[in-house]
N, C-alpha and C positions, 0 to 999 in steps of 0.2 A: 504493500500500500504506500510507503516511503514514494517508492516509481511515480506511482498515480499524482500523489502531491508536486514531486518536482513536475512531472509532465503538464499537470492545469494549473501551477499556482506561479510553477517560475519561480521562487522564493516570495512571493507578495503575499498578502494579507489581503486577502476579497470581502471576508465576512466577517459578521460579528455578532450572529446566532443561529441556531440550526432548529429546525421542528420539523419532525416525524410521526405520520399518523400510520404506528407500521402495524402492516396488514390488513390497511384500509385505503380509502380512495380518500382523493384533496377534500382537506374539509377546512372552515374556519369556526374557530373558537375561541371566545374571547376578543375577537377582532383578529386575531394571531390565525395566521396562511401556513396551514398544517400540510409539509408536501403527502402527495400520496404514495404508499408503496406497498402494494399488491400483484407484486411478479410474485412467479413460482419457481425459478430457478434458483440453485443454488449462490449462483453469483448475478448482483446485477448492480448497474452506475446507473445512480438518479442523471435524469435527461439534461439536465443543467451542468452536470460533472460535481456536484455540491458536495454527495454523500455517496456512501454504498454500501453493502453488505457482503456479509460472506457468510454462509450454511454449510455445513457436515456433519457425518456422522451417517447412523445406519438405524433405518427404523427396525425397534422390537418388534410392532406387532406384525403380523406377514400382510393384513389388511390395509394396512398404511399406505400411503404416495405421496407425490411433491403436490397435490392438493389441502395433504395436512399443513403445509405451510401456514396455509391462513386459515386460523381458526375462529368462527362466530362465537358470540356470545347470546346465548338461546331466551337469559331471561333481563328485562328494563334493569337502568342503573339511569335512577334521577338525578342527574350532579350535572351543572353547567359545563364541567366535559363529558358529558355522556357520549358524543360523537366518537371522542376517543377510543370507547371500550368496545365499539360495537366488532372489533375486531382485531385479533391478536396475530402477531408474528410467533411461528415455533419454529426448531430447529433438534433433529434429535440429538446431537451432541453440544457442538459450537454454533455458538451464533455472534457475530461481530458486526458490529456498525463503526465505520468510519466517516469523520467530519473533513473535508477538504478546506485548506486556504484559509483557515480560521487565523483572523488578529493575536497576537499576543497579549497575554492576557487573565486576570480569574473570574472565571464564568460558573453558576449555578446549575448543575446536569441533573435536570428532572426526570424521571426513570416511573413512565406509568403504568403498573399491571391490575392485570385481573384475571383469578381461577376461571378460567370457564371451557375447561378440557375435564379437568378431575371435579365436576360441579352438578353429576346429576346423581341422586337418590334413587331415580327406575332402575337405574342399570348398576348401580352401586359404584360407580364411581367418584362417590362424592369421597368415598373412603380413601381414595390414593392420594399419597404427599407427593410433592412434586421438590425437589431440593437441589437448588444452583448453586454457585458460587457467581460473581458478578467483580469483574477488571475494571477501572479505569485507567488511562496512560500505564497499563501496566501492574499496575497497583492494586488487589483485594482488596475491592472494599467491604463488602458483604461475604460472608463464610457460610453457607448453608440454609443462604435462603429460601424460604417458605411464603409462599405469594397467600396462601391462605391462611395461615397463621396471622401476620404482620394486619392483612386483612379483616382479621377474624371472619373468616368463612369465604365461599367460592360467591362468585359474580357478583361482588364489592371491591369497589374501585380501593387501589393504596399505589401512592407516589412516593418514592424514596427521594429523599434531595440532599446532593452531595457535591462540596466546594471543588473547584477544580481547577488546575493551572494549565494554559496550554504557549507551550514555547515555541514549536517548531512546525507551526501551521496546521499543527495533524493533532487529533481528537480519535481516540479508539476505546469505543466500550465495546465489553466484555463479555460473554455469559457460557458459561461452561458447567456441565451435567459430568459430573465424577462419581458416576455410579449409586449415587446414593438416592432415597425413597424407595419410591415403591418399583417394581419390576414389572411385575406381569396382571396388575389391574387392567381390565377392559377402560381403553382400549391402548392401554400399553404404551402411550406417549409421553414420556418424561423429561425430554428437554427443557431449555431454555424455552421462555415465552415473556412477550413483552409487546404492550399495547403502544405506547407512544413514546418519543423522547423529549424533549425542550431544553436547548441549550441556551441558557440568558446571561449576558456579558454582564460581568458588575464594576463596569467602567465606562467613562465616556464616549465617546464619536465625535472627534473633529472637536474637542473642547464642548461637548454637550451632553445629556443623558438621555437620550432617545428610548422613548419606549421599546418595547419587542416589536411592535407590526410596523413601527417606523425603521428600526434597524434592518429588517426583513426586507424592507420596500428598497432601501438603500444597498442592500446589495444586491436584490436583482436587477436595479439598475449599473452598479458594476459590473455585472456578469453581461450585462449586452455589450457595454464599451468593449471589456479588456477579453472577455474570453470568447466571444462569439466565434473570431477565427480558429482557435482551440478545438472548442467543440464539435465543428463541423470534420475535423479531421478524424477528432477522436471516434463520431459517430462514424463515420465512415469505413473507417479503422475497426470496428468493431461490427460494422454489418457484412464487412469484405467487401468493401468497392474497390479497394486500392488496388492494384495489382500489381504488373512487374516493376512498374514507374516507381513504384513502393518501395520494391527490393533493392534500389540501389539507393534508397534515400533514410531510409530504418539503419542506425547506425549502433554496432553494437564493440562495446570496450570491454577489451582483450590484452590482457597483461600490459598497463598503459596502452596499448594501441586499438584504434578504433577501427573496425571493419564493416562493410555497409551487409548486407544480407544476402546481398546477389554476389559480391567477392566469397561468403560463408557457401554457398551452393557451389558455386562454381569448384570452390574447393573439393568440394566431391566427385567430381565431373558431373554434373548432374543427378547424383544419385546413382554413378554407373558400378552396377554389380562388383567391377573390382575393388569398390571403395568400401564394398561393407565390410563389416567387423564382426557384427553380433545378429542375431534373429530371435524375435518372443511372440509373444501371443498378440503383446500392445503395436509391432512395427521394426521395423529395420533400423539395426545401426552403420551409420556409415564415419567413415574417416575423412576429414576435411584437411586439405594442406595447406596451408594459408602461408602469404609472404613472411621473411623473419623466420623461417624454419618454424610458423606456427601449426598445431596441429590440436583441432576439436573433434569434436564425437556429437554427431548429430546423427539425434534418430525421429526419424518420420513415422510419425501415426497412421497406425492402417488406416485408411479409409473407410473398411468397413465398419470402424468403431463408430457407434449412433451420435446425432447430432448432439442430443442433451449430454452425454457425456465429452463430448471437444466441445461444447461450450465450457463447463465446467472446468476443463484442461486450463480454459484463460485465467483464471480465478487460481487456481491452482499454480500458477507460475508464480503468481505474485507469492505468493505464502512460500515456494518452496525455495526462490530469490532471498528470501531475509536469513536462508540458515547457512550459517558459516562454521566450520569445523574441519581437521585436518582430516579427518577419518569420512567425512561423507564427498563425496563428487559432486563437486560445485556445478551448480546450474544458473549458467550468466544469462538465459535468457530464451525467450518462443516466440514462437508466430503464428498464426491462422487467419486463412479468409476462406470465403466461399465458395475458391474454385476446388475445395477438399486438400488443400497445403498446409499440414498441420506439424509442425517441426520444434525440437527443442534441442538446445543448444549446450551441450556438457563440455566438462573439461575432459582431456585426452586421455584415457590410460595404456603405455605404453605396454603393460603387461598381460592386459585381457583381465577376463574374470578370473576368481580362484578356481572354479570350476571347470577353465580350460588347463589353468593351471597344473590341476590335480589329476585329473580323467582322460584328457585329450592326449592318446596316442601319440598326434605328432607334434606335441611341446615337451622336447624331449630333457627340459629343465630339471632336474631334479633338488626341491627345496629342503634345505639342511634344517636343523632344529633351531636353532635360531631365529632364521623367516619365519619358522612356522609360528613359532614362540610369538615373537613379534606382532603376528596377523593375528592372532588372537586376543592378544591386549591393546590391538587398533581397533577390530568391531568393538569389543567392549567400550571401549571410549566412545567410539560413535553411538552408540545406543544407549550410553548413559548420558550424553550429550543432550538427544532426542526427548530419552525417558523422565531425565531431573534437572536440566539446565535451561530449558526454555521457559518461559512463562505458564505453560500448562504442560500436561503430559501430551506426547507424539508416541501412536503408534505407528512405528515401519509397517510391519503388517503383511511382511513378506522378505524374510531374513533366508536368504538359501543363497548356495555358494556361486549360482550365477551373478547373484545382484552384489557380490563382493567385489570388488574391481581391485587392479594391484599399477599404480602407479610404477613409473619407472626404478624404483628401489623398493621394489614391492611392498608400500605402505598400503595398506589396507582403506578402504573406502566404501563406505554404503551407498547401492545406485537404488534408482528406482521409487525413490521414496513418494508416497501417495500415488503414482500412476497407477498402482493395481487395484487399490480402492476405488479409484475412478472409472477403471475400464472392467471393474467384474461386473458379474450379474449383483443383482440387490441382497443375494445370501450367498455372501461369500464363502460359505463351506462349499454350497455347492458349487460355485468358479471353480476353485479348486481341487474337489474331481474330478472335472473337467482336465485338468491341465495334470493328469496322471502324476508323473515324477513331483509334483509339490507335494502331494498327500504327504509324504514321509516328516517333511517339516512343520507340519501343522501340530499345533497346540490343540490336544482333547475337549477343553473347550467351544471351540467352532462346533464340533459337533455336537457336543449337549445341548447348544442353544443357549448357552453363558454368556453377560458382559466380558466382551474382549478388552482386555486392560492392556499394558505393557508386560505383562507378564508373560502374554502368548509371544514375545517376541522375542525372552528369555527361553524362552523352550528351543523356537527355532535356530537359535543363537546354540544353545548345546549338540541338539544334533548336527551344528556344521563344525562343533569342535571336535568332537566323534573322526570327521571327516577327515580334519587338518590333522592331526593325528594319526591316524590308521592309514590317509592315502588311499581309505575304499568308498566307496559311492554309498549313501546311504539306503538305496535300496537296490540291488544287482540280480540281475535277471538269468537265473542259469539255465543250463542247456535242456533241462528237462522242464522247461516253463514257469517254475516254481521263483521264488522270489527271495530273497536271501538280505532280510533285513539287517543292518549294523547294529539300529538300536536293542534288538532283541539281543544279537551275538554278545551286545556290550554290557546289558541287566545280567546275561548270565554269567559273565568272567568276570564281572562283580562282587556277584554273589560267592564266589568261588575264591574271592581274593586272588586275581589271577588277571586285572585289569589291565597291565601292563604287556599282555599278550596282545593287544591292540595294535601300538607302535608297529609303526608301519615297517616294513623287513626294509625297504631298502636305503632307514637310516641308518647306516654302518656306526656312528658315534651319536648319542644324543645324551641329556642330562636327564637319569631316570625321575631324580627327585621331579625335576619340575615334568614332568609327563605326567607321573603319577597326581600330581594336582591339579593339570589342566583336565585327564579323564574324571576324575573327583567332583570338580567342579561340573561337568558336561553331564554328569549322572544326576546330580543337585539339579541343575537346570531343568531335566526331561522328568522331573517329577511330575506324577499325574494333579497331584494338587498344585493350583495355583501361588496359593498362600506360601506356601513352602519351600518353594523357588527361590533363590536369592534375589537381593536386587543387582541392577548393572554396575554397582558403586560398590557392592561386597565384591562384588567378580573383580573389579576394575583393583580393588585393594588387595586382594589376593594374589593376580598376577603382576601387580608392582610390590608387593613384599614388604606392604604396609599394615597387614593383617595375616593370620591363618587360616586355611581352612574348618579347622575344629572350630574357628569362635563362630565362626559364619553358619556351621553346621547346628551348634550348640541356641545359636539366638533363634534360627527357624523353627527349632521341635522343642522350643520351650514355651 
């Protein structure tokens, strides 16, 4: 969202309040010009460029669609903002509202809900709690909030009002569903939900104090002078008018150097078969060679992926643009328009995936204990990066030894991040039947029908250590059709104290101790319970010889 701002704000100051009538159509109240916002997608930019949202996450109930997004309120709420409540925004996981171009400044952020999902007595829904947490710039400000509690009861309006500084032209509130309320009440929708926003400057304009419908009025007449040219690009940009004219004018910055989009293609020949690298389910990866001995990893979305999900792909750039870390493959940037050109633009890995690394016949590398050692406390950094260093939790969601990449000193890298969430079916267990060879990595979980936490990402993270280790594929197909699982081989040489028979025969020298507590560790991870599991921060303490494995063992089963 950082993008968005520089891209419509320029560094300036447009505005100097915000209103949202979300999940409703333009209303006025109070004299105050409530925008309206009633899309159904997961990501959309108000038409002005002013605001925008962002949705994710996975509906519980199987009955659910992008229709739950807006949700009615069935019974009257007599309050001068009654217009407000008539309709709610939800989100089954995250839901994010960002403010563009706002004045520097401390403004009052009104925050309006009402129960009216968990609110009827026929069906017994009235019984389910619903329980967020709520960000501002970053910030908790709310820890486990209750709309009907604070409320006292379903379809009663309650406003939170909470001071707030904005420096950097950007305004981002928050709402995130961490598993907690109710689960499996009819009809199973437990996100984030929220009827309207009201952002009120509590400073002047221009040496004056302008009401809110004055301040409002005052910048949409900014918005005609300074951004009109803007916008017309942006919309443009965003319905796919642009075209090749586009590609040489979309400029994208590449280890200080800037390269336009049509030099980035070009670098692949066009997409020519020699240039590929990698093949998945989502799309082809190719190699780009760019002047300066530059070299990217551009992979084109199939085409046959449905339109709502490459809409979503846009939305999803932005979010997956802000994460920086050594251990994940930077994504500098994507493209899409209409003529079905849907591309995004990674950093190079000169080594392949681990996966080619390990299995592939003709990568005749063979890595010593050390690398191996190494890549194992690089993913672990990355996903405790993911898991405990962002502002909320990130689930990968698809940890297996393709989507590990190995830089040119074979540093370890997570690829892939949210494209699979994006491009599966709506029940991801079943995607992934689909796509045979994952099963093995998947967390028990999926298939129960469980909240998937980061913990399913700890499982899949063990069985690819299983892997680095032993050198054998996690699920091997023998000559008599039968299937030859690792994880099973590995519970049983466990059991036997005999773990060590794992290590792969053709490390000639390795360091049994630390073997011995990477497989430890990998056993700990594929527990069937979740709870159980370490976190990425015991793993990560572990294999930096910051802690033991007994304490780590010792704090899970106590």
């Amino acid at each position: 969202m950082h993008d968005l701002r520089e891209k419509y704000c320029k560094g300036k100051s447009l505005y100097s309040s915000l209103f949202i009538n979300c999940g409703g159509m333009e209303t006025v109240v109070e004299k105050i010009q409530y925008d309206g916002d009633n899309a159904t997608s997961n990501f959309y930019i108000d038409r002005n460029a002013k605001w925008a949202y962002l949705c994710s996450g996975d509906f519980l109930s199987e009955s659910a669609n992008s229709s739950d997004y807006i949700r009615n309120t069935t019974f009257g709420i007599f309050d001068t903002e009654a217009p407000l409540y008539k309709n709610a925004r939800y989100c089954p996981l995250s839901l994010s509202y960002y403010g563009f171009c706002l004045t520097r400044g401390n403004y009052t952020v009104k925050l309006h809900f009402v129960e009216n999902i968990y609110a009827n007595d026929d069906d017994h829904s009235s019984s389910g709690e619903r329980i967020f947490d709520l960000y501002i710039q970053g910030e908790r400000r709310l820890k486990d909030f209750n709309i009907k509690e604070k409320a006292n009861g379903p379809n009663k309006p309650y406003t939170a009002v909470m001071p707030t500084f904005i420096d950097d032209n950007l305004l981002e509130i928050h709402l995130f569903w961490a598993g907690k309320g109710s689960l499996h009440n009819t009809p199973g929708l437990n996100g984030p939900l929220i009827s309207a926003i009201s952002i009120i400057p509590n400073f002047t304009v221009d040496g004056e104090r302008f009401s809110p419908p004055q301040i409002a009025g005052i910048s949409l007449i900014t918005l005609d002078v300074v951004l009109a040219p803007l916008l017309v690009l942006a919309f443009m940009w965003k319905m796919g008018w642009l075209g090749s004219k586009e590609l040489q004018e979309i400029h994208i910055d590449i280890q200080d150097k800037s390269f336009t989009l049509k030099q980035i293609i070009d670098g692949t020949r066009n997409f020519s078969p020699k240039m590929e690298i990698g093949r998945g389910r989502y799309g082809i990866v190719y190699k780009a060679e760019l002047p300066d001995g530059i070299k990217l990893a551009v992979k084109k979305i199939s085409p046959d992926i449905n339109k709502q999900v490459k809409d979503e792909l846009k939305s999803e750039i932005f979010s997956l643009k802000s994460l920086r870390h050594e251990n994940l493959v930077q994504l500098f940037d994507g493209y899409c328009n209409r003529k079905g050109l849907y591309v995004l633009i990674y950093e190079y890995m000169q080594n392949g995936s681990l996966h080619q690394v390990l299995f592939d016949p003709n990568f005749r590398t063979i890595l010593d204990w050390k690398v191996r050692y190494d890549i194992c406390l690089g993913i672990a950094k990355g996903l405790r990066y993911l898991h405990e260093e962002k502002r909320f939790d990130i689930v990968h969601g698809n940890i297996k030894a393709t989507n590990i990449m190995l830089d040119q000193s074979y540093t370890a890298k997570l690829s892939d991040l949210g494209i699979a969430r994006l491009c599966g079916e709506e029940d991801l267990f079943l995607s992934i039947v689909k796509a045979r060879a994952a099963r093995v990595y998947m967390a028990p979980e999926y298939a129960r029908g469980e909240v998937i936490t980061v913990k399913a990402d700890v499982y899949s993270f063990g069985v690819v250590l299983l892997e680095i280790v032993s050198g054998k594929i996690s699920a091997d197909h023998t000559q008599n059709r039968e299937v030859d699982f690792l994880l099973d081989k590995a519970w049983v040489l466990h059991k036997k104290n005999r773990i060590l028979n794992l290590v792969d025969n053709k490390l000639s020298n390795y360091d049994r101790k630390q073997a011995f507590i990477v497989l430890n560790l990998a056993i700990m991870c594929v527990n069937q319970s979740a709870t159980l599991r370490p976190t990425m921060s015991e793993v990560v303490g572990v294999l930096s010889n910051e802690i033991t494995i007994d304490q780590i063992s010792k704090a899970n089963t106590s």
